[in-house]
LOVEXKE-251513 format. One record per residue (C-alpha): residue number from 1; residue in three letters; z, y, x; chain. Coordinates in steps of 0.5 Angstrom, whole numbers, plus 500, padded with zeros to 3 digits. Example, Ala and Ser with C-alpha at 12.3 -4.5 7.8 and 13.67 -1.06 7.14 Angstrom:
<sites>
{votor=1	drenkol=Ala	zz=516	yy=491	xx=525	koltor=A}
{votor=2	drenkol=Ser	zz=514	yy=498	xx=527	koltor=A}
</sites>
This chain:
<sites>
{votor=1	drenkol=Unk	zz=259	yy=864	xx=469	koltor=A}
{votor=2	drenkol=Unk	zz=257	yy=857	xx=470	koltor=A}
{votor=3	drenkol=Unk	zz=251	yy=855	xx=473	koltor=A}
{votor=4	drenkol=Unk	zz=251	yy=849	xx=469	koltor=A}
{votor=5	drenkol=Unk	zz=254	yy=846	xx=463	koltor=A}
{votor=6	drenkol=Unk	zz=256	yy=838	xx=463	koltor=A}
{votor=7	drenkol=Unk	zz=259	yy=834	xx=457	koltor=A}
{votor=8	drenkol=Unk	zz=262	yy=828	xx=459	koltor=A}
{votor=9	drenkol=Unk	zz=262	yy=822	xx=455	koltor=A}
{votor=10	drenkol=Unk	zz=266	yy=817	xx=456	koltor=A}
{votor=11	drenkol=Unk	zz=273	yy=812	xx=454	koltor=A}
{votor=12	drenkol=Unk	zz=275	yy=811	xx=461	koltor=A}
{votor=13	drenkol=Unk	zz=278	yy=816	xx=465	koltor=A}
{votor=14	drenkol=Unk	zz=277	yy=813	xx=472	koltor=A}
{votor=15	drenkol=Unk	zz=270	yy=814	xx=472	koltor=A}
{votor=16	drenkol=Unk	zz=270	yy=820	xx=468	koltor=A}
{votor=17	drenkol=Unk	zz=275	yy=823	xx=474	koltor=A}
{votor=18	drenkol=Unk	zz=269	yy=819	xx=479	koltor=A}
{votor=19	drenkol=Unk	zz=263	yy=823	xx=475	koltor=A}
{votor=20	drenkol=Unk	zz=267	yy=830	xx=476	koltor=A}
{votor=21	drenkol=Unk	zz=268	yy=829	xx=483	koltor=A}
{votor=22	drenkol=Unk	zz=261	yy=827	xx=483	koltor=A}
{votor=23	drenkol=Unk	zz=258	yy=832	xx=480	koltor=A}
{votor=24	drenkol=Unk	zz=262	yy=838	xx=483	koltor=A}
{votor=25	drenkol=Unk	zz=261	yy=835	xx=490	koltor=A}
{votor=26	drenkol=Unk	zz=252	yy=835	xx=488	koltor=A}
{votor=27	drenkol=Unk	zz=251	yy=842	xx=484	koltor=A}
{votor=28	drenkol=Unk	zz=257	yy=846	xx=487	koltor=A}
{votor=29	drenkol=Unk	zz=264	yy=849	xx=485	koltor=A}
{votor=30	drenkol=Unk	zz=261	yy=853	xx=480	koltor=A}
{votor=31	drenkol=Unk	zz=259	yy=847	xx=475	koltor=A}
{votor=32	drenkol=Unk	zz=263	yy=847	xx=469	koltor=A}
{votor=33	drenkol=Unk	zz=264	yy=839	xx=466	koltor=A}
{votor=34	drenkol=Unk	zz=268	yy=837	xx=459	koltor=A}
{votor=35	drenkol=Unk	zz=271	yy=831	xx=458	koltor=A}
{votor=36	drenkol=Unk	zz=270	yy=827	xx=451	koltor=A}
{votor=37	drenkol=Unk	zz=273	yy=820	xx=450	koltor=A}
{votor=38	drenkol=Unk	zz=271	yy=818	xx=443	koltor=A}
{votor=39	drenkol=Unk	zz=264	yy=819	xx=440	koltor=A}
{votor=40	drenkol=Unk	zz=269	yy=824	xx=435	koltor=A}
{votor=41	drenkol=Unk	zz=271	yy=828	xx=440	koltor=A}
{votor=42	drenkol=Unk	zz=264	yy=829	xx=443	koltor=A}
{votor=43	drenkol=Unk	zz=262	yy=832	xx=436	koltor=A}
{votor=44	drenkol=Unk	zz=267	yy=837	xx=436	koltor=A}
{votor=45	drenkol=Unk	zz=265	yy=840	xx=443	koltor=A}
{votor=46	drenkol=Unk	zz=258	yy=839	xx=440	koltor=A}
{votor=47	drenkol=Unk	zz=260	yy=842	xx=434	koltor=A}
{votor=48	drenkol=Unk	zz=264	yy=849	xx=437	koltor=A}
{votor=49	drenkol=Unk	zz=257	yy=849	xx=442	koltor=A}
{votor=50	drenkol=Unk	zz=251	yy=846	xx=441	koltor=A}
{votor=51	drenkol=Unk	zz=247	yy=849	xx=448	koltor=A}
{votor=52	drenkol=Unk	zz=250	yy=845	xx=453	koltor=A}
{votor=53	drenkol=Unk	zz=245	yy=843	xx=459	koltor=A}
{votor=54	drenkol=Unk	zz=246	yy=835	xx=460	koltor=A}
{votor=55	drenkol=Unk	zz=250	yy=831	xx=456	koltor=A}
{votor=56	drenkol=Unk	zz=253	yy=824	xx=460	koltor=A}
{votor=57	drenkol=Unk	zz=254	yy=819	xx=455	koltor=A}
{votor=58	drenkol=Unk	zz=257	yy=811	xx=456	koltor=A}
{votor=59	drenkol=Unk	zz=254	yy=807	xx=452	koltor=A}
{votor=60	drenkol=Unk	zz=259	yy=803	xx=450	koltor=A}
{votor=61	drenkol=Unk	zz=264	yy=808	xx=446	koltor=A}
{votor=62	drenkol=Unk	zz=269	yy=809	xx=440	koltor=A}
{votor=63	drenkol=Unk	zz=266	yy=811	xx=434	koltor=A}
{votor=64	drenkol=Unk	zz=259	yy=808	xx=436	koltor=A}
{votor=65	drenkol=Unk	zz=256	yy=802	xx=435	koltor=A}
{votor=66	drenkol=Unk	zz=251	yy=801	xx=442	koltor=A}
{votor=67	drenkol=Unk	zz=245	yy=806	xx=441	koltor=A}
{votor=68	drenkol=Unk	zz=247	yy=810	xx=435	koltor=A}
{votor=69	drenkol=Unk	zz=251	yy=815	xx=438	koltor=A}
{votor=70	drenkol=Unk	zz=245	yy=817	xx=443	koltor=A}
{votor=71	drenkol=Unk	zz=240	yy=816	xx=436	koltor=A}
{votor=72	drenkol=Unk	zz=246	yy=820	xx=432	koltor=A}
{votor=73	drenkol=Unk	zz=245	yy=825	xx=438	koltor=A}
{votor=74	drenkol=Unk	zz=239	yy=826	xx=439	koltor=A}
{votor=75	drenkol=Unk	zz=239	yy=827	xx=431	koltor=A}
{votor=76	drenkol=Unk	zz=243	yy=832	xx=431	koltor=A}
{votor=77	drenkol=Unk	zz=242	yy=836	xx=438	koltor=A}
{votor=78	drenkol=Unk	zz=235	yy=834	xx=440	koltor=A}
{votor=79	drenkol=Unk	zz=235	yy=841	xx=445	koltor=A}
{votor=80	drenkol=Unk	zz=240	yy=837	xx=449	koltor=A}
{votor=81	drenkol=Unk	zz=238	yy=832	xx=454	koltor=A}
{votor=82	drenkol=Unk	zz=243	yy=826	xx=453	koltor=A}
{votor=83	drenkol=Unk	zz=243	yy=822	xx=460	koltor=A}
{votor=84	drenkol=Unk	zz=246	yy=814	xx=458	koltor=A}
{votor=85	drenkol=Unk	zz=251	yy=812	xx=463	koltor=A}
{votor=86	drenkol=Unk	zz=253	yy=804	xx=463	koltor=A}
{votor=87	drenkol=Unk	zz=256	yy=797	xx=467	koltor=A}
{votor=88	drenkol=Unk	zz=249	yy=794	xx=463	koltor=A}
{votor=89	drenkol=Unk	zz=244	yy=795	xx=467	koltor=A}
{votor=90	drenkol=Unk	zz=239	yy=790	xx=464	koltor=A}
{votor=91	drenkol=Unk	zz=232	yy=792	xx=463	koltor=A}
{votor=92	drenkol=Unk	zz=233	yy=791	xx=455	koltor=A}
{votor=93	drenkol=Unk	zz=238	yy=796	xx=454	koltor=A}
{votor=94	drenkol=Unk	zz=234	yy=801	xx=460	koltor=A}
{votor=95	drenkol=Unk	zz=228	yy=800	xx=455	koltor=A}
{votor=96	drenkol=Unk	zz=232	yy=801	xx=448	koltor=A}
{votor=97	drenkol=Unk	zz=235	yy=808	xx=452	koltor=A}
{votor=98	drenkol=Unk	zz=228	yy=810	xx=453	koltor=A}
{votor=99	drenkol=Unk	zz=226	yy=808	xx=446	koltor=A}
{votor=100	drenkol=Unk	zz=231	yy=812	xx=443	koltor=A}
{votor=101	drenkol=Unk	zz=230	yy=819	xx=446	koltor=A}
{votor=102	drenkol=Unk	zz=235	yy=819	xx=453	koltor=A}
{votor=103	drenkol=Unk	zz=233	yy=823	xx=458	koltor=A}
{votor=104	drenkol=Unk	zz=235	yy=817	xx=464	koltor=A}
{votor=105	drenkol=Unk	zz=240	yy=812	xx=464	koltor=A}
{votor=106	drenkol=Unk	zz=245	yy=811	xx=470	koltor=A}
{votor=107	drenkol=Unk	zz=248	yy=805	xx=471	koltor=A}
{votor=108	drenkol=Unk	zz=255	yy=805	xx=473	koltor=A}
{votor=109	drenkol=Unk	zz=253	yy=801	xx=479	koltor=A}
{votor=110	drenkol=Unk	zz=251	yy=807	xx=483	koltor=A}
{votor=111	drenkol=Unk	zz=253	yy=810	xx=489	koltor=A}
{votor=112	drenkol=Unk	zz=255	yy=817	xx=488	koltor=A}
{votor=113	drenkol=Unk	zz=248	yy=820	xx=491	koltor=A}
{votor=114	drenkol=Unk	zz=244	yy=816	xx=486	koltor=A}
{votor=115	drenkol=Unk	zz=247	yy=819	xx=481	koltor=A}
{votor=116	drenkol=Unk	zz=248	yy=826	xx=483	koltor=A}
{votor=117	drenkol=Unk	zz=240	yy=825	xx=484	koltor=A}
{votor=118	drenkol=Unk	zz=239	yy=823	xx=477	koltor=A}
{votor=119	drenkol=Unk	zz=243	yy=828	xx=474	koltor=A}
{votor=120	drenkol=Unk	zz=240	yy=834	xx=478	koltor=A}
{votor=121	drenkol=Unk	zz=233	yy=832	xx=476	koltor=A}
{votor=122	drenkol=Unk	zz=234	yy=831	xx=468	koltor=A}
{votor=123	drenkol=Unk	zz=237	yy=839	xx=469	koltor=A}
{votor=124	drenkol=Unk	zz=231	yy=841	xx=472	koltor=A}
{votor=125	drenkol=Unk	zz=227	yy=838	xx=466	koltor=A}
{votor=126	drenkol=Unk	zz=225	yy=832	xx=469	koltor=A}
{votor=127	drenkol=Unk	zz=227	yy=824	xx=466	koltor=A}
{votor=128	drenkol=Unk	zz=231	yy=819	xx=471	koltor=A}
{votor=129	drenkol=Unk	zz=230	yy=812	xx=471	koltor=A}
{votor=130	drenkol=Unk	zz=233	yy=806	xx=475	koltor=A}
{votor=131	drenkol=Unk	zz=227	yy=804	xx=480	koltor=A}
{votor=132	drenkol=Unk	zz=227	yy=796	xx=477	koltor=A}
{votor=133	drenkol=Unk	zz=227	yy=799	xx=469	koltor=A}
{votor=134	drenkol=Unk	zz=218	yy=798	xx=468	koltor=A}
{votor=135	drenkol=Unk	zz=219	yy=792	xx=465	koltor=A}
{votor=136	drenkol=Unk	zz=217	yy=792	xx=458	koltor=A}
{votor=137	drenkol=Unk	zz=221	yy=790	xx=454	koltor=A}
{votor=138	drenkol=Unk	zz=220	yy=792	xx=446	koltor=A}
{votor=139	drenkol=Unk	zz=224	yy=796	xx=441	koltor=A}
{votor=140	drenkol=Unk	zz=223	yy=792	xx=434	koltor=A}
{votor=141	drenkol=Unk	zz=221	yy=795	xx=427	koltor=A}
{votor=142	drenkol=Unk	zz=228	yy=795	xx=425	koltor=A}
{votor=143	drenkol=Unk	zz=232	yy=798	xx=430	koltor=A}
{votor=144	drenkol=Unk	zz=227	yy=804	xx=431	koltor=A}
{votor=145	drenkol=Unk	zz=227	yy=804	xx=422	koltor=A}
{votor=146	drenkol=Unk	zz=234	yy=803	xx=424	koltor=A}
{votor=147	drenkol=Unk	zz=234	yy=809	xx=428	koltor=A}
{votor=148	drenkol=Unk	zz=229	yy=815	xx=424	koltor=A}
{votor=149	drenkol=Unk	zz=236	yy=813	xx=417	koltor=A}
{votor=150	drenkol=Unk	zz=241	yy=813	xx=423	koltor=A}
{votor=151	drenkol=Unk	zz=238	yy=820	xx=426	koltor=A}
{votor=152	drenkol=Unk	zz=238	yy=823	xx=419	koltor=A}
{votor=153	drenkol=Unk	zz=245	yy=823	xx=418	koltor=A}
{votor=154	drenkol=Unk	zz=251	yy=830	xx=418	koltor=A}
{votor=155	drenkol=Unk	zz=256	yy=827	xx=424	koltor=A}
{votor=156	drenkol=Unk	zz=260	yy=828	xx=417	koltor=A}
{votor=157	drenkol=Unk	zz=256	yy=821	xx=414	koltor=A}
{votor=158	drenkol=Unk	zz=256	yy=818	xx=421	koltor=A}
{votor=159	drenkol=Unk	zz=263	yy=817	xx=422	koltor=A}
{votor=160	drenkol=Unk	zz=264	yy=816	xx=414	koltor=A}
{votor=161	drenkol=Unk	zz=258	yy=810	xx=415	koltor=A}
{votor=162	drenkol=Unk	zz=261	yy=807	xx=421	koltor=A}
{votor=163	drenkol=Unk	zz=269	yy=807	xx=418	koltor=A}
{votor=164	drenkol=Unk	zz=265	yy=802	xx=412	koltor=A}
{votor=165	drenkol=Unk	zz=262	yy=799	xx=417	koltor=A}
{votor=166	drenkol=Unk	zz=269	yy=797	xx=420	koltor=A}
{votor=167	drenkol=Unk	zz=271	yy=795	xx=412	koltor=A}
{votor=168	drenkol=Unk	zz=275	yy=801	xx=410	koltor=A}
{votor=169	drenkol=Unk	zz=275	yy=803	xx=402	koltor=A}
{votor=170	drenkol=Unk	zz=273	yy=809	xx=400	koltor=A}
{votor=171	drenkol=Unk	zz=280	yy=810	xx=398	koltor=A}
{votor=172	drenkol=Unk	zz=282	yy=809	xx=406	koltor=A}
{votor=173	drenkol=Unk	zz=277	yy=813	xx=409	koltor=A}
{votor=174	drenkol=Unk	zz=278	yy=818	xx=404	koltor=A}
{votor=175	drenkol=Unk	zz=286	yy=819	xx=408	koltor=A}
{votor=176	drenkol=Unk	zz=282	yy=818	xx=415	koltor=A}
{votor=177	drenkol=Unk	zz=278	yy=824	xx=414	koltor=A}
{votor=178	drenkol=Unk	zz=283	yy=828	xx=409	koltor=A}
{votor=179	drenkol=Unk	zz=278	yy=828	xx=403	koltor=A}
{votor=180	drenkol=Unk	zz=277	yy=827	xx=397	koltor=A}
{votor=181	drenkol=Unk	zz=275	yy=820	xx=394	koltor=A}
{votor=182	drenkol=Unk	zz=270	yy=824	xx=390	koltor=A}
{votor=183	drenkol=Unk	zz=267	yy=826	xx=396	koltor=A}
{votor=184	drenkol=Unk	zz=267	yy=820	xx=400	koltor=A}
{votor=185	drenkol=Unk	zz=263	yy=817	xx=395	koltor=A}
{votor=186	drenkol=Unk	zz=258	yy=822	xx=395	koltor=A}
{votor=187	drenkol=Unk	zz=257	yy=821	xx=403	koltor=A}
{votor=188	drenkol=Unk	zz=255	yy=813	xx=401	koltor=A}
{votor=189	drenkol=Unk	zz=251	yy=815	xx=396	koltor=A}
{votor=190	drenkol=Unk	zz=247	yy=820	xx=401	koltor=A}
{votor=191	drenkol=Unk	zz=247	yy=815	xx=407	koltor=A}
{votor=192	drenkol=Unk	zz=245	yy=809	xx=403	koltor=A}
{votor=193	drenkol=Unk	zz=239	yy=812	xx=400	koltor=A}
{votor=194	drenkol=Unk	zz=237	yy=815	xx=407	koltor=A}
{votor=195	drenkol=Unk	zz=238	yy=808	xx=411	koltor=A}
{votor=196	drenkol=Unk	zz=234	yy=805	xx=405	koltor=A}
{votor=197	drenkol=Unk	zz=240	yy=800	xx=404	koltor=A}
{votor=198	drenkol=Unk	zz=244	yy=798	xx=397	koltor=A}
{votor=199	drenkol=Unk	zz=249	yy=795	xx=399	koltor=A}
{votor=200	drenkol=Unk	zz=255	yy=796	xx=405	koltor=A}
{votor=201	drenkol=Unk	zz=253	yy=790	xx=407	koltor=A}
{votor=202	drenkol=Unk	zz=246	yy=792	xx=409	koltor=A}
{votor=203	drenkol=Unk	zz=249	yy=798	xx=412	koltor=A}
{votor=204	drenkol=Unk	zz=252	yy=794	xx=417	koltor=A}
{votor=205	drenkol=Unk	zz=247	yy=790	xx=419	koltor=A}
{votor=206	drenkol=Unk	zz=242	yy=795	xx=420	koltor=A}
{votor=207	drenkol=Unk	zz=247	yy=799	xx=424	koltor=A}
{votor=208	drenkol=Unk	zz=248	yy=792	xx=428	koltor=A}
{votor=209	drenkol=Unk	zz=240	yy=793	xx=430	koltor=A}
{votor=210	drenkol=Unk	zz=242	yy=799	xx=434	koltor=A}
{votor=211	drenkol=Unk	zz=248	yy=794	xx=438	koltor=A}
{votor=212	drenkol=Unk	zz=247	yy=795	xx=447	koltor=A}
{votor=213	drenkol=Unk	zz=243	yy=788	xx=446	koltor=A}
{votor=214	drenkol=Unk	zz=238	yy=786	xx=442	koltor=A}
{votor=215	drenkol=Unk	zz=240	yy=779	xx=438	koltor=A}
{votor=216	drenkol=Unk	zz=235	yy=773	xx=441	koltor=A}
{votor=217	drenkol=Unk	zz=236	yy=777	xx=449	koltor=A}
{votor=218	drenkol=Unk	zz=242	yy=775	xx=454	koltor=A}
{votor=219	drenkol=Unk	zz=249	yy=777	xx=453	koltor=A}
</sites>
């Protein structure tokens, strides 16, 4: 039985192998640690087993528009702890992590004890943030409505809402996801009306409020 059970999540396998090692070397040989790539194949690992202890997530992943696969998961999963991992290490984006439910934020700059440390301390139930991380830095009225419509969506719409944000036709989706055109119209119609949009248009905008920096902050 493992003493602890890890998703990570994270499109380079570089750093994935750096977090395993990392990670058996900090809780022991008896820590089991799943790998995803892509914000896909982090639902399904979900959707098979929902009570995994800890959660690592980069931010920048495939299939998530900045913050929306934290909001999506904390939407989803609210039971398990999501630790944000990124090469973004500025103050906004450590604030907007914390706004939007993470349990820590672990720059990718950190030697392996930091890390180990942070990860020990979100599983005993505590939170984990950079020293320098105390500056405020607000989150706007529209990225938090932005987040409540977004946290209010099945995986199944998430991915149907960032497919029309790529610019897919409903017929092209319908392919993608092996439905039925019928049933990707469907999925719009539900997620315009929880996001409070009309258009795709407006879709994509509100998504954009979720992206890593806020418009106006530095690149």
């Amino acid at each position: 039985m493992a003493t602890y059970e890890i998703l990570i999540a994270d499109d380079h396998p570089l750093f994935r192998s750096a977090l395993q090692q990392a990670l058996t070397l900090g809780l022991g040989p008896e820590v089991r640690l799943v790998e995803a790539a892509s914000i896909a194949e982090l639902e399904a690992c979900l959707a098979t087993k929902a009570d995994w202890d800890l959660v690592l997530l980069d931010l920048n992943m495939p299939g998530a528009y900045g913050f929306s696969g934290l909001v999506l998961l904390r939407g989803q999963y609210p039971q398990v702890p999501v630790v944000m991992i990124s090469a973004q290490e500025d103050a906004a984006v450590v604030a907007r992590s914390r706004e939007f439910g993470a349990s820590g934020f672990i720059p990718k700059s950190s030697p392996l004890e930091t890390i180990q440390q942070a990860v020990r301390q979100v599983l005993d139930g505590d939170v984990w943030w950079p020293p320098q991380s105390e500056e405020a830095a607000a989150v706007s009225a529209e990225a938090k409505a932005a987040s409540e419509g977004l946290a209010s969506l099945t995986p199944q719409q998430f991915r149907v809402l960032t497919m029309v944000c790529e610019g897919l036709l409903n017929k092209q989706i319908a392919y993608e996801l092996s439905v039925s055109e019928a049933t990707v119209k469907a999925h719009v119609t539900a997620i315009f009306r929880k996001l409070g949009v009309r258009t795709r248009t407006q879709a994509a905008l509100l998504l954009q409020q979720l992206e890593s920096i806020p418009s106006g902050a530095p690149g």
